[in-house]
N, C-alpha and C positions, 0 to 999 in steps of 0.2 A: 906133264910138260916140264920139261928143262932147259933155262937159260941161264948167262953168264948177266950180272946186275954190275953196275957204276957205284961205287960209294956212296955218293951220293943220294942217290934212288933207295939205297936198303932200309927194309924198314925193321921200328922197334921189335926186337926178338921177347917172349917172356917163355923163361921158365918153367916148368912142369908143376900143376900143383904137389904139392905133399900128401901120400899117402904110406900110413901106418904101418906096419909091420914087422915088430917087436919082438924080439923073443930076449930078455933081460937077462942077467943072472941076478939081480937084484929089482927089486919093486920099483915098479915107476906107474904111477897113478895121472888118467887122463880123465880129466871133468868134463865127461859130454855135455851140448847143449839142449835145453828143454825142446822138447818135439812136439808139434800138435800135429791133429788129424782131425779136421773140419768134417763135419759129415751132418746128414739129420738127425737128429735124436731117435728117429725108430730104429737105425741101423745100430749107430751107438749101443743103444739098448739089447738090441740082438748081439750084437759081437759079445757085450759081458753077459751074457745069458748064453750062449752059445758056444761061441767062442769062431760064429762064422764073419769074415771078413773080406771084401771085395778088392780083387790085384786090376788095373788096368794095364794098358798097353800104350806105346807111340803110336797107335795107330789110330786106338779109342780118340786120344789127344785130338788129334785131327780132325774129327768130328764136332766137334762143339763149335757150335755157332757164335758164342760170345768170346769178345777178345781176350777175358780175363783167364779164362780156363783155357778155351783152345789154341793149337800151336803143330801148324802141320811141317816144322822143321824141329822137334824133337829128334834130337841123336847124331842128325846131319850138321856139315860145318865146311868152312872152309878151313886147309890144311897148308902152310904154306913152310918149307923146310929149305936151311941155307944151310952149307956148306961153309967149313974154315977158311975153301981156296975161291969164296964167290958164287959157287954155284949153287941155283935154285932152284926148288921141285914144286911142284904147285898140285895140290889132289882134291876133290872133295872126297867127301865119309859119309857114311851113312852107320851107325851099330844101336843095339838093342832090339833090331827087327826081332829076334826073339827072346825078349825078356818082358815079364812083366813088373810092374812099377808101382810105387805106392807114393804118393806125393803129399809130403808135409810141410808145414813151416815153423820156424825159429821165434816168430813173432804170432800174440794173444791179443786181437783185435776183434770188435764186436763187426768193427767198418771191412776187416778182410773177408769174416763169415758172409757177412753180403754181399762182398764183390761175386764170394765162391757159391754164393745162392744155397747157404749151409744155415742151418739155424741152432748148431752142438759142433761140440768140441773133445776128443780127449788127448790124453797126454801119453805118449809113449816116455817112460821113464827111463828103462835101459834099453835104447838102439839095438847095442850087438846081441844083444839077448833074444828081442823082441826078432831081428833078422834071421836067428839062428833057427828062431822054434819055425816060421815061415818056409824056411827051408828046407828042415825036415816032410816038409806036407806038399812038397812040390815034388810029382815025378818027373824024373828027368833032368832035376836041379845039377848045373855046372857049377855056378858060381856067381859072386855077387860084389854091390857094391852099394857102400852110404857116405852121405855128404853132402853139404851146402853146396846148393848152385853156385857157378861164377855167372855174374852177368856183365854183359859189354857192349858196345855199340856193334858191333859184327860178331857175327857165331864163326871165329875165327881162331888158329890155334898157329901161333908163330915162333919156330923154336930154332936152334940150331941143330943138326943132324951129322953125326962122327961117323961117315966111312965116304969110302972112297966112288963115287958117281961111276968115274971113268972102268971102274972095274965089270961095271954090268956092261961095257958096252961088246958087241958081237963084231964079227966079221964083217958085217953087212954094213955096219955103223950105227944098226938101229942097238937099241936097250933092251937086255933081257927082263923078260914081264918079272923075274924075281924081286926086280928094283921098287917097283909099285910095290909087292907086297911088305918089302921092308921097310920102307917110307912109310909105310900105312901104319905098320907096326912103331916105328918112331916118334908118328906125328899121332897118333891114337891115344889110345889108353881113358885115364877115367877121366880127364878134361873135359873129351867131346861127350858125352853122356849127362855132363852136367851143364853145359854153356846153356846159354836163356841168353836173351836179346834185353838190354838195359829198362826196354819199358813193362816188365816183369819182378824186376827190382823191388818194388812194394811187397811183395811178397814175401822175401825171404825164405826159399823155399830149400828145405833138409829132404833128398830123393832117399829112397832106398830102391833099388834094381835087382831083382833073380835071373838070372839067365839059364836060361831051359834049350833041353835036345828042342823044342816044336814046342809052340804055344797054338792050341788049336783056333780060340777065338779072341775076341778084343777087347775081353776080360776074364778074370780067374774066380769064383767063388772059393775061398779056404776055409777048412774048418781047424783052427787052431788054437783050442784052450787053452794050451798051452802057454799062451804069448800073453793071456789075461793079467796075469802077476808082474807082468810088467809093463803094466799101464794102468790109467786112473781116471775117471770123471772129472771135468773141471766143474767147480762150484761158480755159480753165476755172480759172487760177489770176487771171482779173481779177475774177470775180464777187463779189458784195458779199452780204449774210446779207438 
């Protein structure tokens, strides 16, 4: 949908989050943050014995009957894009239908392990590491993404958008469907993947995302020993209240 807005009426625009993408010619060092992975202790114990690990889906999400885990608008968002000369485009989203998801957080709480009905914890040390070896064990892997959720009162992504509206328009006066897809692409990217609704904020939730050709079901079992060395047990006198 496209219309022309009053000064007035426009609303607050925010900027893209930041994502990385480095290639230096000299050393530039980034302090990731501490990661956990809530889980039971039998699983815990199998992963470092194993090295087999459980991927979920936005769909598994959906599922869950408790407010604190489930969440059946994972990925989707409201998308709203204005123009230099005024004009505004308004879309929803939907992405990661097929990706699967691993969900951690930034914060060591004994009070979060029991919101998440978990009774163990471990520590992913190195993220991109940990993402990489995941990676490798996934067929059909595209590509990926890790990062702290943004949380907000609305799953909504308000940005300014550089081209020209009137150029999609046809003969007819209607809009050529390319415009949606470039809007989508504008107003997308790895924001709406991570937005969470404000009352999830406790949390403090660090996603990691694979995006795969087809995810058959609405979870992944992995076997990755590989990703064991970089991660760690928490010892029950580090836990926090």
């Amino acid at each position: 949908m496209m219309s022309e807005i009053p000064e007035q009426d426009r609303v607050e625009l925010r900027p893209p989050p930041n994502m990385i993408n480095a290639q230096f010619g000299r050393q530039w060092g980034i302090v990731t943050p501490a990661v956990y992975r809530y889980e039971n202790s039998q699983w815990i114990d199998e992963f470092f014995e194993t090295g087999k690990l459980r991927l979920s889906t936005f769909s598994k999400f959906a599922t869950y009957p408790d407010e604190v885990r489930g969440d059946d608008q994972e990925g989707s968002g409201f998308c709203y894009g204005e123009t230099s000369d005024g004009k505004s485009v308004i879309v929803t989203q939907r992405q990661g239908i097929n990706a699967t998801v691993l969900c951690c957080s930034q914060r060591l709480s004994r009070r979060l392990a029991d919101d998440f009905q978990r009774d163990a914890v471990f520590q992913i040390t190195n993220t991109m590491e940990f993402a990489a070896e995941v990676a490798r064990q996934l067929l059909g892997f595209k590509g990926g993404i890790e990062g702290a959720c943004i949380y907000r009162t609305m799953k909504a992504i308000k940005r300014k958008i550089e081209f020209d509206i009137e150029k999609y328009r046809l003969p007819d006066g209607k809009l050529d469907e390319q415009l949606l897809r470039h809007v989508c692409h504008s107003l997308g990217g790895p924001e709406l993947v991570l937005l969470k609704r404000m009352r999830y904020q406790d949390q403090h939730e660090y996603r990691f995302m694979w995006e795969m050709d087809n995810v058959p079901a609405d979870h992944i079992d992995v076997l990755i020993p590989g990703a064991r060395k970089f991660c760690r047990k928490v010892k029950d006198e580090e836990w926090g209240e």
